[in-house]
MIMARVEX-762208 format. One record per residue (C-alpha): residue number from 0; residue in three letters; chain; x, y, z. Coordinates in steps of 0.02 Angstrom, whole numbers, plus 50000, padded with zeros to 5 digits. Each point is the difference from the previous one (the first is absolute). Layout:
<atoms>
<NUM, ala, A, <X, Y, Z>>
...
</atoms>
This chain:
<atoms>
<0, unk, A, <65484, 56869, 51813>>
<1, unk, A, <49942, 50201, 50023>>
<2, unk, A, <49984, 50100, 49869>>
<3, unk, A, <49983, 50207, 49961>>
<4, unk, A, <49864, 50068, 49913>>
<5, unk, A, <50052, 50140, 49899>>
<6, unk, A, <49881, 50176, 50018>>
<7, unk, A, <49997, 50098, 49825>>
<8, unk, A, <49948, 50189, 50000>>
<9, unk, A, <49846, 50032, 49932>>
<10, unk, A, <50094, 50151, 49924>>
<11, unk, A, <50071, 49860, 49880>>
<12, unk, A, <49891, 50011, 49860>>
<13, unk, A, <50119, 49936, 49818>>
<14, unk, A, <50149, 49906, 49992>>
<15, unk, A, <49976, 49947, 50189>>
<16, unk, A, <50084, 49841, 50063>>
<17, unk, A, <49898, 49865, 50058>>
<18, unk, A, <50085, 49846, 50094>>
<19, unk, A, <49910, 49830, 49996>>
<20, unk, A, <49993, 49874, 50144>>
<21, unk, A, <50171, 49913, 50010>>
<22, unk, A, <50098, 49903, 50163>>
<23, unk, A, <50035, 50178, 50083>>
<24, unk, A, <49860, 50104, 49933>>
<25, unk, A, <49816, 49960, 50004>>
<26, unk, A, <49950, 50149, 49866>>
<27, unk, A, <49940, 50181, 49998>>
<28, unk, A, <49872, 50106, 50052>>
<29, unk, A, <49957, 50167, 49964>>
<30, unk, A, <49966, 50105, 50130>>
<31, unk, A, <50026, 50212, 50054>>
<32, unk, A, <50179, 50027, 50039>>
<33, unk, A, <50080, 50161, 50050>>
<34, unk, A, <50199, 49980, 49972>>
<35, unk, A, <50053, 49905, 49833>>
<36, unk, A, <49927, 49883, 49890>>
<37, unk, A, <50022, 49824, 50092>>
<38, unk, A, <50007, 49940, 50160>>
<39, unk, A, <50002, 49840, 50103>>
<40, unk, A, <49841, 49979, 50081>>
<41, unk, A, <50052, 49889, 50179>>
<42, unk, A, <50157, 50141, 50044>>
<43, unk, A, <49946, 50146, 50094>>
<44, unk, A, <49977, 50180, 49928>>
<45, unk, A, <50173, 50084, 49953>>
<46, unk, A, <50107, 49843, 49996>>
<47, unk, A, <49995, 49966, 49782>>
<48, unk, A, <49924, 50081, 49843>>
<49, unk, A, <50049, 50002, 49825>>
<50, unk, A, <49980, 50173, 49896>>
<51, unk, A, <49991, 49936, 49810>>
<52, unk, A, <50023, 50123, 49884>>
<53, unk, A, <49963, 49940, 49824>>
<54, unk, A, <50089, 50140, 49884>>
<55, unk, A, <50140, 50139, 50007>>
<56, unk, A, <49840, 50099, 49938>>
<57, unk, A, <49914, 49954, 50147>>
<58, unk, A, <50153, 50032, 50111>>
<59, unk, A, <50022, 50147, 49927>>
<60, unk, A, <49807, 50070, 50049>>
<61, unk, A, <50022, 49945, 50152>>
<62, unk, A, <50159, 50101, 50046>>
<63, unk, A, <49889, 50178, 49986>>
<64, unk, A, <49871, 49916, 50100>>
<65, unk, A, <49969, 50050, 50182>>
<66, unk, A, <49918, 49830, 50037>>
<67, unk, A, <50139, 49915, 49956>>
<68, unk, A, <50123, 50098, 50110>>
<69, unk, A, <49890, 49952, 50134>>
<70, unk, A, <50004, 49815, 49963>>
<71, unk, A, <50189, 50001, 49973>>
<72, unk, A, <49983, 50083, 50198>>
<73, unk, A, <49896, 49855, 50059>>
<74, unk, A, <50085, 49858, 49897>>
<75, unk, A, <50169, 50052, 50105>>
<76, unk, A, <49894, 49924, 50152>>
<77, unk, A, <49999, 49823, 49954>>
<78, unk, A, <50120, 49872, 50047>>
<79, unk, A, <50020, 49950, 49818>>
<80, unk, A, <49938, 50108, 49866>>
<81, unk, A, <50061, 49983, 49824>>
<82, unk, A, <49942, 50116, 49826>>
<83, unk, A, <50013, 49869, 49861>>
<84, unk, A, <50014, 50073, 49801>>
<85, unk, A, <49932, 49905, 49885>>
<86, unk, A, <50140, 50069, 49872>>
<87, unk, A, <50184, 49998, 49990>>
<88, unk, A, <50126, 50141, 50030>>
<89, unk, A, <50019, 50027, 49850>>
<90, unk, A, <49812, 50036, 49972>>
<91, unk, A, <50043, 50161, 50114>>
<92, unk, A, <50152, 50057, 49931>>
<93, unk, A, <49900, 50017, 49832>>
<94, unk, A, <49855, 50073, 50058>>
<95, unk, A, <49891, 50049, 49925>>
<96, unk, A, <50017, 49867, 49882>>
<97, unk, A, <49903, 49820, 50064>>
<98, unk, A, <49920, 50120, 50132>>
<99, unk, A, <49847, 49974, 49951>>
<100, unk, A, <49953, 50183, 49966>>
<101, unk, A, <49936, 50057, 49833>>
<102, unk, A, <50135, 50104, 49872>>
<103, unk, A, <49866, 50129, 50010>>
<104, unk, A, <50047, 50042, 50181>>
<105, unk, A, <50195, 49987, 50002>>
<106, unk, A, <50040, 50192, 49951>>
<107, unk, A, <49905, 50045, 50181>>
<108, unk, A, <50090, 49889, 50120>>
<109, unk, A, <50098, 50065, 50163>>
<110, unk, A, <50123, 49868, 49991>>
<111, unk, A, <50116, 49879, 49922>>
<112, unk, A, <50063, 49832, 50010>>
<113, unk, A, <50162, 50035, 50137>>
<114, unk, A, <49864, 50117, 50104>>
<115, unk, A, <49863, 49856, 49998>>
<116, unk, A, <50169, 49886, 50057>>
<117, unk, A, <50069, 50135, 50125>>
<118, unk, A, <49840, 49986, 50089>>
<119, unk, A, <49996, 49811, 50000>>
<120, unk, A, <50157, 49981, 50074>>
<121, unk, A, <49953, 50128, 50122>>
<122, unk, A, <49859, 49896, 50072>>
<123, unk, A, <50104, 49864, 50018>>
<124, unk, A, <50161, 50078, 50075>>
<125, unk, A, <49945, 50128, 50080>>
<126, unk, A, <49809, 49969, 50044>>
<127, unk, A, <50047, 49800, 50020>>
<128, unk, A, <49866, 49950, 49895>>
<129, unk, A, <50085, 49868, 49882>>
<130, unk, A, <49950, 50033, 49805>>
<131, unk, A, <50016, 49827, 49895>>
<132, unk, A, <50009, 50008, 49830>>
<133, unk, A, <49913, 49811, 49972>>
<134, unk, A, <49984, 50024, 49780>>
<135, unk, A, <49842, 49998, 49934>>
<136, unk, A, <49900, 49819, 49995>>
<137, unk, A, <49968, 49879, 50142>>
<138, unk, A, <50186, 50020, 50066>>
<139, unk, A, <49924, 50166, 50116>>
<140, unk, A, <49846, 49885, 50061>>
<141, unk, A, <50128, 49841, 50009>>
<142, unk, A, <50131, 50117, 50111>>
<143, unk, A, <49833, 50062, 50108>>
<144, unk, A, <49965, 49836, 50035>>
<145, unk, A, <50180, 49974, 50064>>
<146, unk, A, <49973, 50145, 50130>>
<147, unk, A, <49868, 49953, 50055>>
<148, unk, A, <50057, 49804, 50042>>
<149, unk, A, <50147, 50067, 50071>>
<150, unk, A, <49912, 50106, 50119>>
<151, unk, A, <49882, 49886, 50031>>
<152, unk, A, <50136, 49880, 50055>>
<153, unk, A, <50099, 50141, 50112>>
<154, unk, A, <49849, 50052, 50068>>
<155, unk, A, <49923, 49811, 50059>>
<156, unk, A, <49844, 49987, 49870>>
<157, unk, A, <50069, 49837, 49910>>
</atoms>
């Protein structure tokens, strides 16, 4: 049977996902890539990548970021592209509580919990970039690995 190799960022330093040899995948490698965090290494550039975004905190940096407009530009190239949280909903609504920023910082933020959600929803609905909220724990790497067998099956790999 073929399997998919799955490409990790080398941007992907803590908390990364790593996904073992199994009947669809044979493992990961990390390697330089320039949109999201995890790709499958036999489909052609722009057809799947994964953007995994560990915190609201780290959302939340990200939305002031230039870079990340300009990934959230290129992601809306790919066939499939997905942003997976590794946090609930609910984790955003209270921000920034669970967000993984210290107390010290909180009086100096630009924005709250329903902004941080606004935009969110906005790259899904409006920028058709679909935002999962997976939970924290192996459920976000566990729902990953659904993508990317799915795909894989859609797109003729296994």
């Amino acid at each position: 049977q073929n399997k998919f190799h799955v490409l990790r960022s080398g941007q992907e330093k803590k908390n990364f996902w790593h996904f073992d040899p199994d009947d669809y995948c044979s493992g990961t490698t990390q390697c330089p890539i320039e949109t999201g965090d995890y790709m499958i290494k036999e489909l052609p550039d722009k057809i799947f990548t994964i953007e995994r975004k560990f915190s609201v905190g780290e959302v939340y940096n990200n939305m002031f970021e230039k870079r990340f407009a300009n990934e959230l530009e290129r992601l809306q190239e790919f066939k499939y592209r997905f942003i997976i949280c590794q946090f609930d909903a609910k984790d955003v609504m209270s921000f920034p509580f669970n967000s993984g920023i210290p107390k010290i910082y909180w009086d100096g933020l630009k924005a709250n919990g329903n902004y941080i959600m606004s935009k969110l929803t906005h790259y899904t609905i409006k920028m058709k970039v679909p935002v999962v909220f997976a939970g924290p724990g192996k459920s976000s790497q566990d729902l990953a690995m659904f993508y990317m067998r799915q795909t894989a099956r859609l797109e003729g790999i296994i």
